[in-house]
C-alpha positions in Angstrom: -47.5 28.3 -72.1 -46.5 25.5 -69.1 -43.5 25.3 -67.3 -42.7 22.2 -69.0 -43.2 23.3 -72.8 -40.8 26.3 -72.4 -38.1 24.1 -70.8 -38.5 21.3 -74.0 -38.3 24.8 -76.5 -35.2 26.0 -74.3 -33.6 22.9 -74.5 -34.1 22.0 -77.7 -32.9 25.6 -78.7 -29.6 25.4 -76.7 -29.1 21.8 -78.0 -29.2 23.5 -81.8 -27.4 26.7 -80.8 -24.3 24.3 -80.0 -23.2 24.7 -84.0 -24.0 28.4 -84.8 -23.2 27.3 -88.4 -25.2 24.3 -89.3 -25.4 23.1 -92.4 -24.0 21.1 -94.8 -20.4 19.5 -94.1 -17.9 18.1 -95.8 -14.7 17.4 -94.8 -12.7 14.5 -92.8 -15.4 13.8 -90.3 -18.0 13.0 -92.8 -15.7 11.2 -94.9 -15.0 9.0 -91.7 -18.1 8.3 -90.8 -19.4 7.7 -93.8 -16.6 4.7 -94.3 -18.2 4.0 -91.1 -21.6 3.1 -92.0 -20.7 1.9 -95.0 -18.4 -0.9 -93.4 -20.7 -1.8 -90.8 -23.7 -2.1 -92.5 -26.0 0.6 -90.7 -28.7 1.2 -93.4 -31.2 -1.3 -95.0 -30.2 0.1 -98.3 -26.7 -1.0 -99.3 -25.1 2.4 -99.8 -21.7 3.5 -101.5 -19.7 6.3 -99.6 -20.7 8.8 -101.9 -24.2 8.0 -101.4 -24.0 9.6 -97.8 -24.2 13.4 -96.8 -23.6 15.1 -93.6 -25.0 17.8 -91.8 -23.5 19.8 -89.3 -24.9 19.4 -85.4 -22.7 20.2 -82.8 -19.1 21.0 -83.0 -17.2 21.5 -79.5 -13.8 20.9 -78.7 -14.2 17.2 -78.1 -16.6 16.2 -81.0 -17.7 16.7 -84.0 -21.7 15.6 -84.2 -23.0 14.8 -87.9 -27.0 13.6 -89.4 -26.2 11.9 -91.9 -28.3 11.2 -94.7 -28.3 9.1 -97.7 -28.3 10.4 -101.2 -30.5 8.7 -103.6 -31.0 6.1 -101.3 -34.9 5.4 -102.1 -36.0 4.2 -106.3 -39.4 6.1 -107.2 -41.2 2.5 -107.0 -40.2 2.8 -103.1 -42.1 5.7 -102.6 -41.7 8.2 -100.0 -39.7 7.1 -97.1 -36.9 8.7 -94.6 -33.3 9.3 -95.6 -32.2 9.7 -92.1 -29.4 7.5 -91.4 -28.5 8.6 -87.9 -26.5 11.0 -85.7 -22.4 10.2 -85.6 -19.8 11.7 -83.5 -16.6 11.6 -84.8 -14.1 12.2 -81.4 -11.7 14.9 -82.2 -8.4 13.5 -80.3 -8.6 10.1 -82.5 -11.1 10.7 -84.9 -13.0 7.4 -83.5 -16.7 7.2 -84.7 -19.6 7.0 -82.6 -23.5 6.6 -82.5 -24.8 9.8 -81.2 -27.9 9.7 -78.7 -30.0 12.4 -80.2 -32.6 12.6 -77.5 -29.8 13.0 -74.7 -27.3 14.5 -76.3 -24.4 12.3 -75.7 -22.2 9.4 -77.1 -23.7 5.6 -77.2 -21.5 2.6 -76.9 -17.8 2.2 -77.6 -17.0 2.9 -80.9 -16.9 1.6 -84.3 -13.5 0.2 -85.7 -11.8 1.8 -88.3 -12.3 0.3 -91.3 -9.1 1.3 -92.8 -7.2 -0.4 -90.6 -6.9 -4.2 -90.7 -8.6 -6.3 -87.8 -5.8 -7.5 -85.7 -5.7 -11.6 -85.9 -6.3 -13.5 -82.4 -4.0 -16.5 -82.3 
């Protein structure tokens, strides 16, 4: 085995090994996140809430990193397909949701809104 493949395994091990109890989540975070997607639009299939499950990632003391999938997202006629929606972290401190860069591990962008709080007007 190369140099180069046992570093990928490593690190793709020690990436995992972040949440020693991945799995399934429920709780706040998903909740969040799953308003989230749901008020920004961030599948092609127009989901409800309860149409999205999470899955553990990473858990650290700054975030909380979820996959999140959609449940009966896809009709039979559709036929097999991905129900990946994407990789959230939800920021401890003020519970702000994120985009989560899988392949390096780390936050994109700024942020999402909150969708239960009302946009503030510009005058």
């Amino acid at each position: 085995m190369s140099i180069a493949v046992a570093l990928v395994i490593a690190g793709a091990t020690l990436a995992h090994a972040a949440d020693p109890d991945a799995g399934m989540w429920s709780g706040p975070e998903c909740d969040r996140v799953a308003e989230v997607i749901v008020a920004n639009g961030l599948t092609t299939s127009k989901l409800s809430k309860d149409q999205i499950s999470c899955e553990s990632y990473i858990r650290n003391a700054s975030y909380v990193v979820l996959l999140t999938r959609c449940l009966r997202c896809r009709s039979e006629d559709e036929g097999p397909g991905s129900t990946l929606v994407g990789y959230f972290a939800v920021r401890r401190s003020d519970g702000r949701v994120f985009r989560w860069d899988f392949a390096n591990d780390r936050i994109e962008g700024h942020g999402y809104p909150d969708p239960r709080t009302p946009a503030t007007r510009r005058h």
